[in-house]
C-alpha positions in Angstrom: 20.1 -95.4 10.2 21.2 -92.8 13.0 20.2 -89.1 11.9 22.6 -86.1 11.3 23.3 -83.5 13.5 24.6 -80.5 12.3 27.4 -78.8 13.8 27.2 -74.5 13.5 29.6 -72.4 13.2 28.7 -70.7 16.5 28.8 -74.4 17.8 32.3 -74.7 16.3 33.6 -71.6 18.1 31.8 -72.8 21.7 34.2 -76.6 20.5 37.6 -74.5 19.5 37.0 -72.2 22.6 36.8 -75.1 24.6 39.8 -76.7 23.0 41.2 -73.5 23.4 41.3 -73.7 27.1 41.8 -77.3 27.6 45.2 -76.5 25.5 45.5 -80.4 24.9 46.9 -82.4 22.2 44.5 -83.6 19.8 44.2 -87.3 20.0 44.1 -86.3 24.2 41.0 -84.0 24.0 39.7 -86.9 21.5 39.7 -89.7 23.8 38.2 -87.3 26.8 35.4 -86.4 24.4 34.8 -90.2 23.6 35.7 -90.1 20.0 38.3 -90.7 17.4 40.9 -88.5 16.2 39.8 -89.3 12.4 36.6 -87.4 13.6 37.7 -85.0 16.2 40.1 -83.1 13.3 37.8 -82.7 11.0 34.9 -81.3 13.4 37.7 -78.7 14.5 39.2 -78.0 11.3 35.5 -77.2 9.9 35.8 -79.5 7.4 32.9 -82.5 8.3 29.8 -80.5 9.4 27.3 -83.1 9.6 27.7 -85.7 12.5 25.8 -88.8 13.9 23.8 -87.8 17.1 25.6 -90.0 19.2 29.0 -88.2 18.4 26.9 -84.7 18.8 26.1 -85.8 22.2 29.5 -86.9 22.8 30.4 -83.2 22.2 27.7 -81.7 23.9 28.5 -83.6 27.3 32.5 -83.0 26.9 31.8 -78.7 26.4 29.4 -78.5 29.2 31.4 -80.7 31.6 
């Protein structure tokens, strides 16, 4: 089973800020980031706090490229 990660809310500012800048559509910024946008809404939104590592990493990578 792959662990949680859990996503802050200072972590969730650095993603909209991001986002922010990018000024994207959402299904674009989720296929840049390497995930779906059934999971890329939710993480923006606030609404799904916990994520696998592998989609944390996914993040991670995409707002500090």
């Amino acid at each position: 089973m792959t662990s949680q990660k859990t996503i802050t809310e200072e972590y969730l500012i650095k993603l909209r800020r991001r986002n922010g800048e990018l000024n994207k559509p959402k299904t674009v910024t989720a296929q840049e980031i390497g995930i779906s946008r059934k999971t890329w809404e939710p993480i923006i939104n606030g609404h799904k706090q916990g994520v696998t590592a592998e989609t944390y990493a996914k993040l991670d990578k995409w707002l500090n490229s």
